[in-house]
C-alpha positions as CSV (number, residue, x, y, z in Angstrom):
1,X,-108.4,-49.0,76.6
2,X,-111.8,-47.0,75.6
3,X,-114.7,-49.1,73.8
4,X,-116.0,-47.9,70.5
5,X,-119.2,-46.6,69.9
6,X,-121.5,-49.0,70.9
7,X,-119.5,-50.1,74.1
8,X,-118.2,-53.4,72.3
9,X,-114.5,-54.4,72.7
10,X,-112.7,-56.4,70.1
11,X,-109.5,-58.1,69.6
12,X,-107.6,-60.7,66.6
13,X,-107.2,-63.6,68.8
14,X,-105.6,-66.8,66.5
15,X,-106.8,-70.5,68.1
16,X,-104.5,-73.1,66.7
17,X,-103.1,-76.8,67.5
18,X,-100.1,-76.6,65.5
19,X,-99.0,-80.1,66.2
20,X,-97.2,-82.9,63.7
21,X,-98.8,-86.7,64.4
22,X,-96.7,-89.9,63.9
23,X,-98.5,-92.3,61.5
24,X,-97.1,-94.6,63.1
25,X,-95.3,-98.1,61.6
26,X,-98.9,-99.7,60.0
27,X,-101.0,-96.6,58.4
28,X,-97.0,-95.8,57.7
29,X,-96.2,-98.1,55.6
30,X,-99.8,-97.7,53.9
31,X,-98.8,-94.5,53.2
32,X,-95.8,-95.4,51.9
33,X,-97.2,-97.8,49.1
34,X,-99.9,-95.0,48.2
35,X,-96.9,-93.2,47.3
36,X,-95.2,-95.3,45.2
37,X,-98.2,-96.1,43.4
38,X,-99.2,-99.9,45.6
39,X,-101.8,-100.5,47.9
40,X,-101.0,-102.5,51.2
41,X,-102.8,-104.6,53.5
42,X,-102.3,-106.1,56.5
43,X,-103.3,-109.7,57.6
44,X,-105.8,-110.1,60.7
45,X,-105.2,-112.9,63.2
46,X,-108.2,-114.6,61.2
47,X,-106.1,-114.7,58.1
48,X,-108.5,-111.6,56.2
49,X,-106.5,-109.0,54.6
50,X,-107.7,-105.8,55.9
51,X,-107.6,-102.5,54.1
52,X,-107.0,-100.0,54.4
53,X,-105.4,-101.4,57.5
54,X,-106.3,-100.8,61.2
55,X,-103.1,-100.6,63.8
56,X,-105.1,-103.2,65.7
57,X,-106.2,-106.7,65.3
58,X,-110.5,-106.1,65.1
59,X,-110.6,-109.8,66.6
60,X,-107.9,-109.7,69.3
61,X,-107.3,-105.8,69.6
62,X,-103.5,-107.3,69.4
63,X,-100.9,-104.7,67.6
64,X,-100.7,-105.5,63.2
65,X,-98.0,-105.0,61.2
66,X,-94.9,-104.8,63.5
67,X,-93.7,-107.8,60.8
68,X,-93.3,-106.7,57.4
69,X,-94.6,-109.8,56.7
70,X,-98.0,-109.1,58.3
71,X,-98.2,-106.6,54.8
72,X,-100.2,-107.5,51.7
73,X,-100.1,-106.2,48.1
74,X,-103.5,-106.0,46.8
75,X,-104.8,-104.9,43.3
76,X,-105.4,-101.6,42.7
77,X,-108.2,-102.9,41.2
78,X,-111.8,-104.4,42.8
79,X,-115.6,-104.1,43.0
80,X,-118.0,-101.6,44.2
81,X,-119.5,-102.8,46.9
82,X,-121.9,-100.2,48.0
83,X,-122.3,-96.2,47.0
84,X,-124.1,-93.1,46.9
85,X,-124.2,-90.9,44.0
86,X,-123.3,-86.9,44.8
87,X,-124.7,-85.3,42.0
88,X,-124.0,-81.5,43.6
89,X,-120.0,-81.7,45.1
90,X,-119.3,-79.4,47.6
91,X,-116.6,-77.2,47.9
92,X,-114.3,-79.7,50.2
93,X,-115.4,-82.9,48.1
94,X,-112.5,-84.3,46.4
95,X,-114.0,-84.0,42.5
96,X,-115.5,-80.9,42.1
97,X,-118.3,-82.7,39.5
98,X,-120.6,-85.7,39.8
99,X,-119.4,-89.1,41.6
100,X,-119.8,-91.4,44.0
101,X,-118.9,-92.1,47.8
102,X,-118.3,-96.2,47.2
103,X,-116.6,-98.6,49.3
104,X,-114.7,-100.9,47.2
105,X,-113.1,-104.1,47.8
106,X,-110.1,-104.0,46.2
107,X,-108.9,-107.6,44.7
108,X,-107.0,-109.7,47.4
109,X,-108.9,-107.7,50.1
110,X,-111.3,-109.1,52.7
111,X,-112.8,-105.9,53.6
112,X,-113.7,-102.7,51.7
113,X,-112.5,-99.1,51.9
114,X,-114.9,-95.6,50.9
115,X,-113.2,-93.6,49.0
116,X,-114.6,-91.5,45.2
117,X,-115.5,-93.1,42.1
118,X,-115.1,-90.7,39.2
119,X,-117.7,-92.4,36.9
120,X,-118.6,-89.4,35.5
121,X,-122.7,-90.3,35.0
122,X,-125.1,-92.4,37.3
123,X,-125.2,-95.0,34.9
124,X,-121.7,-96.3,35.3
125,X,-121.7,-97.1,38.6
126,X,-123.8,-100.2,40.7
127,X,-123.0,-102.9,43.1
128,X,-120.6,-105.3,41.7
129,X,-119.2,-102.8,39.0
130,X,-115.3,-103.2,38.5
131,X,-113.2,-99.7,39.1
132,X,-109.7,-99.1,39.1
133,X,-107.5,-96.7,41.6
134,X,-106.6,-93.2,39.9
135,X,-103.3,-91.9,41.7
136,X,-102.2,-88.7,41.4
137,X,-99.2,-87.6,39.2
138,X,-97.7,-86.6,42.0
139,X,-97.8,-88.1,45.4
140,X,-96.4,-87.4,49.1
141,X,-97.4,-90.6,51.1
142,X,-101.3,-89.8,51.4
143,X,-104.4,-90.8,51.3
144,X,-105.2,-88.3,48.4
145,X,-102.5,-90.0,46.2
146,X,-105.4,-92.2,45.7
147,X,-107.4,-89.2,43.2
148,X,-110.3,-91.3,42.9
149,X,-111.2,-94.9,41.6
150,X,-112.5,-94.8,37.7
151,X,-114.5,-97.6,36.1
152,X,-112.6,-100.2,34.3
153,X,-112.3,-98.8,31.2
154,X,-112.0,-95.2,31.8
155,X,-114.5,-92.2,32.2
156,X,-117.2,-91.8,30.3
């Protein structure tokens, strides 16, 4: 092979991983209520209900939720416990207007998970506010089924 002007040599060369992942029994079944429209917990060896829930007791590091009854329904409802308004969304942002990064703490929840709030101006969200889960119209067992969480009452 001869180099181009310039004495430079090229050629398409693809990098990939193409590999499937297991979820596994506990973010499985989370997973599996996100698509059917219910969010699941799972009980800690300290009796909190974690979510969304870790594979591994944070106290014990002992395996969760090999018992279906280690699961927990909680609302798909809670409180803002902390955010950060993104008044510019990027390209890979899941709204692609004004919201916040939050971590809410879903009712019947010991701990809080981030995920967007769609309040659609500064003014509707704080600490404490009450927001409600958006899921998608259609859903395939993912943590995007969850569109975003809206204030309680709607956008604005």
């Amino acid at each position: 092979m001869s180099a181009p002007r310039g004495g430079e040599l090229s050629a398409p060369h693809v990098v990939e991983y193409a590999y499937r992942r297991s979820v596994g029994p506990v973010m499985g079944a989370f997973f599996g209520g996100l698509k059917s429209g219910v969010i699941l917990g799972v009980r800690g060896s300290d009796g909190r209900v974690l979510v969304p829930p870790p594979e591994y007791d944070p106290a014990t590091a002992k395996p969760l939720g090999r018992d279906a009854a280690d699961f927990v329904r909680v609302a798909n409802e809670g409180r803002v416990e902390s955010f950060s308004w993104i008044a510019s969304p990027r390209a890979a942002h899941p709204l692609q207007r004004p919201f916040a990064w939050a971590l809410v703490k879903l009712d019947g929840a010991d701990t809080a998970m981030l995920h967007a709030v769609d309040a659609g101006d500064p003014s509707r969200i704080r600490v404490g506010a009450r927001v409600r889960a958006r899921f998608r119209d259609e859903r395939a067992g993912e943590i995007r089924d969850i569109e975003c969480f809206e204030p309680v009452g709607g956008r604005s």
